[in-house]
VOTIBA-587170 format. One line per field, with one value per residue (C-alpha): residue in one letter; y, z, x. Coordinates in steps of 0.05 Angstrom, whole numbers, plus 32768, in hexadecimal, padded with zeros to 4 digits. Layout:
N
resn = [A, ...];
yy = [Y, ...];
zz = [Z, ...];
xx = [X, ...];
! end
This chain:
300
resn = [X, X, X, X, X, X, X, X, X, X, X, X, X, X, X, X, X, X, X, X, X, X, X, X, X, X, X, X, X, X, X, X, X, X, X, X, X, X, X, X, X, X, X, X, X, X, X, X, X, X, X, X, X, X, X, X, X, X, X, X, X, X, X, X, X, X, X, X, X, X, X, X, X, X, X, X, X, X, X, X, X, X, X, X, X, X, X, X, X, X, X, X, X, X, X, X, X, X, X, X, X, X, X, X, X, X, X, X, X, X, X, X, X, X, X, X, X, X, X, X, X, X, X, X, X, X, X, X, X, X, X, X, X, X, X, X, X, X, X, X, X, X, X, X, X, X, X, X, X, X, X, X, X, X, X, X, X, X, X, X, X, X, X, X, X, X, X, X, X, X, X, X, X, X, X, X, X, X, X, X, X, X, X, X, X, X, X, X, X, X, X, X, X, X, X, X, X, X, X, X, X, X, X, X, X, X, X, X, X, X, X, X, X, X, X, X, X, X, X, X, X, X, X, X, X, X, X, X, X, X, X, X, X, X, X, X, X, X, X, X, X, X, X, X, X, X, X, X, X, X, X, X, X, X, X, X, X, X, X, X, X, X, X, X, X, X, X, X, X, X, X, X, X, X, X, X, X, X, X, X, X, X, X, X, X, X, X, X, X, X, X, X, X, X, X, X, X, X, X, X];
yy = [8498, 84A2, 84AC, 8474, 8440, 8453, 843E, 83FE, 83E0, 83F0, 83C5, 838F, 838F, 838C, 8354, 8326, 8314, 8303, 82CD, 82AD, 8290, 8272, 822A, 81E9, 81DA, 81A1, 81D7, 820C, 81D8, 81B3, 81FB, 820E, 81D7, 81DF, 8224, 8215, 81E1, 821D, 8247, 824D, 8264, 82A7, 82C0, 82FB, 8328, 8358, 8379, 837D, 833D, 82F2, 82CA, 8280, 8236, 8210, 81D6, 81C5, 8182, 817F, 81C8, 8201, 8241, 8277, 82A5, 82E6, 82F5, 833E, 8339, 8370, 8340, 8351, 8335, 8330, 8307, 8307, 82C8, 82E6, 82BA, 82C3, 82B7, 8290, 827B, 8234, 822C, 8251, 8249, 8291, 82BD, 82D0, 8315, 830E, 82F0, 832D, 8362, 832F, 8344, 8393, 8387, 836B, 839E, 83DB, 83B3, 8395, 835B, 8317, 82ED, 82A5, 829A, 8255, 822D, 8211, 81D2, 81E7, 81CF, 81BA, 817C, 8177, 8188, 81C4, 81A7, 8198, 81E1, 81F6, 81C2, 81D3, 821D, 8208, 81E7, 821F, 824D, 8216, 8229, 8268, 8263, 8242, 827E, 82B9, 82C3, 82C8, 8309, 831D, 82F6, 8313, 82EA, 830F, 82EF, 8304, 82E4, 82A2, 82A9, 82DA, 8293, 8277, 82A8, 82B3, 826F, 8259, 8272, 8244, 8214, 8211, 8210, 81D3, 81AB, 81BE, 81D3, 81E6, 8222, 826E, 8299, 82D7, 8323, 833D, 831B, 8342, 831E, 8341, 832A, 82F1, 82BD, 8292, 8274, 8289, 8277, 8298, 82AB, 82F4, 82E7, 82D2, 8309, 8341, 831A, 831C, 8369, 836A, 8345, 837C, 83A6, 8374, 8370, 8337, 82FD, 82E4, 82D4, 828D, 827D, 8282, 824B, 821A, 822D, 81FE, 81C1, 81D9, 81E1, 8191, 8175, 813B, 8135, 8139, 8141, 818D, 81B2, 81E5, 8222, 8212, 821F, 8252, 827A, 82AD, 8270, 8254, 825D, 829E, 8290, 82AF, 82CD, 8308, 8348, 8350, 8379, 8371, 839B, 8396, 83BE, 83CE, 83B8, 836F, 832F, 8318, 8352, 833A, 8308, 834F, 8351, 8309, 8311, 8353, 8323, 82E7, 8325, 8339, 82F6, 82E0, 8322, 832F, 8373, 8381, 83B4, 83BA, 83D8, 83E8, 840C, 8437, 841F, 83F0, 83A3, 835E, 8362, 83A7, 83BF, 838A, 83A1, 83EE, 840D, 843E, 8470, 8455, 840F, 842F, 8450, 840F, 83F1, 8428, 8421, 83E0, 83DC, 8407, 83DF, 839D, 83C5, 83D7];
zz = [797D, 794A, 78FA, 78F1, 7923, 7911, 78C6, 78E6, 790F, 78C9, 78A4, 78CF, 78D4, 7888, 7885, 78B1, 78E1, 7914, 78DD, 78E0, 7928, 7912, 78F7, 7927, 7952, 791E, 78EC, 790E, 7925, 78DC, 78C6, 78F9, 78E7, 78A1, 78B2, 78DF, 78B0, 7883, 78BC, 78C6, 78F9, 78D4, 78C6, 78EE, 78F5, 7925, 7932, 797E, 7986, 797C, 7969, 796E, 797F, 79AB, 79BA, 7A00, 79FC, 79B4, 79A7, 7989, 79BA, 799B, 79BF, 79B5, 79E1, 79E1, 79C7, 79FD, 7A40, 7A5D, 7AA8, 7A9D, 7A6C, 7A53, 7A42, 7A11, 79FB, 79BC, 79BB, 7986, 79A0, 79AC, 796A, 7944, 794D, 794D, 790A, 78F0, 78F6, 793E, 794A, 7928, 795E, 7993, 7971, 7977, 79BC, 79CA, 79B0, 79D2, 7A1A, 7A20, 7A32, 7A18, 79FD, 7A00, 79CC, 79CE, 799A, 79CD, 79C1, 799A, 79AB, 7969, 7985, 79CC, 7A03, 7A29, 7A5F, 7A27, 7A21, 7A69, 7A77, 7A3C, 7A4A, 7A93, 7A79, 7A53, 7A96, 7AB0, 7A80, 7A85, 7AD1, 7AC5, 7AA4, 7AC0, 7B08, 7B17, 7B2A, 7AEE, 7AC4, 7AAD, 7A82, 7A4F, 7A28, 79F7, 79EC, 79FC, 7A09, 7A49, 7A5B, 7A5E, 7A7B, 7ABB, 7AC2, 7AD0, 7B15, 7B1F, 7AF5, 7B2E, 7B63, 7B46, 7B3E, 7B7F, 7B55, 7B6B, 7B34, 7B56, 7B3C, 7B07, 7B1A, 7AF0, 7AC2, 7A8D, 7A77, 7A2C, 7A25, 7A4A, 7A29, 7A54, 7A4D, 7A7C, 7AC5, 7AC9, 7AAC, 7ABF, 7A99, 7A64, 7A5F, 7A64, 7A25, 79FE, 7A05, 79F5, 79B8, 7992, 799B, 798D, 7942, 794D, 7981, 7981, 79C6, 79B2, 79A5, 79EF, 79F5, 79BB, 79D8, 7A1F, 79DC, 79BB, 7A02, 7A13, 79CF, 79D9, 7A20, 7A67, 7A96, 7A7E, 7AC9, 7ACC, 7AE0, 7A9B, 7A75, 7AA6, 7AC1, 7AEA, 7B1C, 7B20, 7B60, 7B67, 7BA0, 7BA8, 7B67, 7B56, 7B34, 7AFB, 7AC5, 7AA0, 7A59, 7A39, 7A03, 7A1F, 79DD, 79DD, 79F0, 7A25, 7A45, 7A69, 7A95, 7AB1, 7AF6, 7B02, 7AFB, 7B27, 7B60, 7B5C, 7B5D, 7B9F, 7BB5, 7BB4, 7BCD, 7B88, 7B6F, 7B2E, 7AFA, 7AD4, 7A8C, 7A6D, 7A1F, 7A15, 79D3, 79C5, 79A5, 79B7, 79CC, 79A9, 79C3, 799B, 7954, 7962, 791A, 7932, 7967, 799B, 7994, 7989, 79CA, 79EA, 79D3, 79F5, 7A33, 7A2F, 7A21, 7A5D, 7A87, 7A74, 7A79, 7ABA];
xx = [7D4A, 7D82, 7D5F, 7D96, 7D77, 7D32, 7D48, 7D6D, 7D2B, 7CFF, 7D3F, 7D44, 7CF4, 7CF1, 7D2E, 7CF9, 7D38, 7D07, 7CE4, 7D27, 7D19, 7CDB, 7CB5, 7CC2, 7CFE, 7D16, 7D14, 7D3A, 7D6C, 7D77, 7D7D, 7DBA, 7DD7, 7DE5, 7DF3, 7E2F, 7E48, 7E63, 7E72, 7EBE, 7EEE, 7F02, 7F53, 7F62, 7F9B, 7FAF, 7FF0, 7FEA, 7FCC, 7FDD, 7F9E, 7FA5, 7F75, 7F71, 7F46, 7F15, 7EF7, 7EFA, 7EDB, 7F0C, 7F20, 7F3A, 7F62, 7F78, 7FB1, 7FDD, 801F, 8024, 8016, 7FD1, 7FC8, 7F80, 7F4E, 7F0C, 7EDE, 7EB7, 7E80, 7E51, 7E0D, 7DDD, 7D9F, 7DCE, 7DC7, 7DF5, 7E43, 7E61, 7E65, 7EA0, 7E83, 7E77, 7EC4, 7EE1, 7EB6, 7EDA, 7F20, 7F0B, 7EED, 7F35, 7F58, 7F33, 7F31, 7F76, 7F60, 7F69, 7F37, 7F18, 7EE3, 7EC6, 7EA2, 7E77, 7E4F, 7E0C, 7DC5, 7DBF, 7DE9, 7DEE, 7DC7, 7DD7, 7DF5, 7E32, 7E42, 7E3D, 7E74, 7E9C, 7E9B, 7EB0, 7EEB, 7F08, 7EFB, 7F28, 7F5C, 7F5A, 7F69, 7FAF, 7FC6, 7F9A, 7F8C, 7F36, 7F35, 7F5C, 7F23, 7EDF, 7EAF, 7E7B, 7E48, 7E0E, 7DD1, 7DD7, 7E1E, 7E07, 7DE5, 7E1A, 7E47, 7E21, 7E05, 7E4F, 7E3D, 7DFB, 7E28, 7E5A, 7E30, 7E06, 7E3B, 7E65, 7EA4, 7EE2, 7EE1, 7EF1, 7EC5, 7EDB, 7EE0, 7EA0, 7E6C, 7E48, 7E0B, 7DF2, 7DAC, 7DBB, 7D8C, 7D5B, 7D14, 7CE1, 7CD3, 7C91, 7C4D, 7C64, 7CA2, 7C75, 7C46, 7C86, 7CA2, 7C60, 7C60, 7CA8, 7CA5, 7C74, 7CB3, 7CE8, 7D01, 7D39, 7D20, 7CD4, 7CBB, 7CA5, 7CF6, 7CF1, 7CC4, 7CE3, 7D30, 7D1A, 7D0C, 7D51, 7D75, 7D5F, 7D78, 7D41, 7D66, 7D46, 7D7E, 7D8A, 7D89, 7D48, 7D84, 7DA5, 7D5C, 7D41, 7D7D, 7D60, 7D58, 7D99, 7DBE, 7DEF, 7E14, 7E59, 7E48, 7E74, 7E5B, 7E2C, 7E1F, 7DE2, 7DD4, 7D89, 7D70, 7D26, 7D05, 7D13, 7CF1, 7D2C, 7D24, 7CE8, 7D0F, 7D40, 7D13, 7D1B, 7D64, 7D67, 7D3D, 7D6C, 7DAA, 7D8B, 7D88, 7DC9, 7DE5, 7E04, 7E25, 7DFE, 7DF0, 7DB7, 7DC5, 7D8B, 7D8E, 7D52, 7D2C, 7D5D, 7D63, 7D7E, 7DC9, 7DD0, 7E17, 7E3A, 7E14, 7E3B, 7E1D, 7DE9, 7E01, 7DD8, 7DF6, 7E41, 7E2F, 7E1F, 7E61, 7E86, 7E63, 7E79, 7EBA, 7EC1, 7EA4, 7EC9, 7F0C, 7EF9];
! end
């Protein structure tokens, strides 16, 4: 371990970060909410690429296309708990991620939990997947998601299937810490363990997230809350990334087992040591590694 990520766990330890998914559901939720009532849509500039909104269903896209044409494009979705909208800090990574792939970008501002039950986002981010496919052929299409977003990213696939779509499937998934409650009480005990190591995501978020996922709705499908049992069918390849020291990372096996399944190409990424969905926070050198790795896999 880097003296630099050594000094980052102690920060982020000492910052209580982990506090910050604490208290009751109604007060997490009230909390998001007058968080992403100041959050903006932030003004970027790039000279290779055009950045512009659209909307899908009444929720803003932005794309970042090449001025250069690219013949492929990445849905690149951006996690928070599905509580928090994406940060402008987060949106800017996406433009850099752009930039040092090629490819072109779809960022939705999903419907939040904070709102609507899940089920709203899973059909939103559909719809912009629909988009995408007028302009982009599938297997020139790759999808990536973090947190949350890797929920949503890979549970396309079980979305598809469930509802008997007529929606090809992309070329490659990566799944970041793909975010999902857990199935079982060996899920349970893994993430237990886990959180005594993790310094970002307390394992009982992982309880209150099914409560935050529902919205005060029943109808929510059990694949959307507890992935890792969602059907893979015709699912195309996979790439997973995990630091070892975080809560999610309890669910991995459960993944790999449904991977086998389904007959599904996979990779497991695992990062030695490391936290929640650390290749897209690149400022020690094991997270800047991380980031490379996988750039080079999404260019791929």
């Amino acid at each position: 371990m880097s003296f630099q990520y050594a000094f980052l766990k102690r920060l982020v330890k000492l910052a209580g970060l982990k506090r910050m998914w604490g208290g009751s559901v109604d007060e997490l939720v009230a909390k998001k909410r007058k968080e992403n009532a100041k959050n903006r849509i932030p003004e970027l500039h790039d000279p290779d690429i055009e950045i512009t909104k659209t909307d899908v269903m009444g929720f803003p896209v932005l794309r970042m296309t090449h001025h250069k044409r690219a013949e492929k494009a990445n849905l690149f979705i951006i996690g928070g708990g599905m509580v928090s909208a994406p940060r402008p800090g987060s949106v800017k990574k996406a433009l850099r991620f752009a930039g040092e792939t090629g490819l072109d970008l779809f960022i939705p501002y999903y419907p939040l939990c904070t709102d609507y039950p899940l089920t709203k986002a899973y059909e939103m981010i559909h719809e912009t997947y629909r988009t995408m496919l007028r302009e982009y052929r599938p297997e020139n299409i790759s999808f990536l998601g973090t947190s949350s977003g890797g929920n949503l990213a890979l549970g396309l696939v079980a979305y598809v299937n469930a509802e008997h779509l007529d929606t090809p499937m992309p070329e490659h998934i990566m799944a970041i810490s793909p975010g999902t409650c857990v199935a079982t009480e060996e899920e349970w005990r893994r993430m237990l363990e886990l959180d005594k190591l993790d310094v970002m995501i307390p394992a009982q978020y992982m309880k209150d997230a099914e409560i935050v996922m529902r919205c005060g709705g029943h109808d929510v499908p059990d694949y959307m809350i507890r992935l890792q049992n969602g059907d893979f069918t015709n699912c195309p390849r996979v790439t997973f990334v995990y630091g070892s020291d975080e809560t999610l990372y309890a669910c991995a096996p459960s993944f790999e087992r449904a991977m086998k399944k389904y007959g599904v190409d996979y990779k497991m990424v695992v990062g030695k040591g490391m936290f929640h969905c650390y290749p897209v926070f690149p400022i020690v050198p094991e997270a800047k590694e991380g980031w490379r790795q996988m750039v080079e896999l999404m260019k791929a």
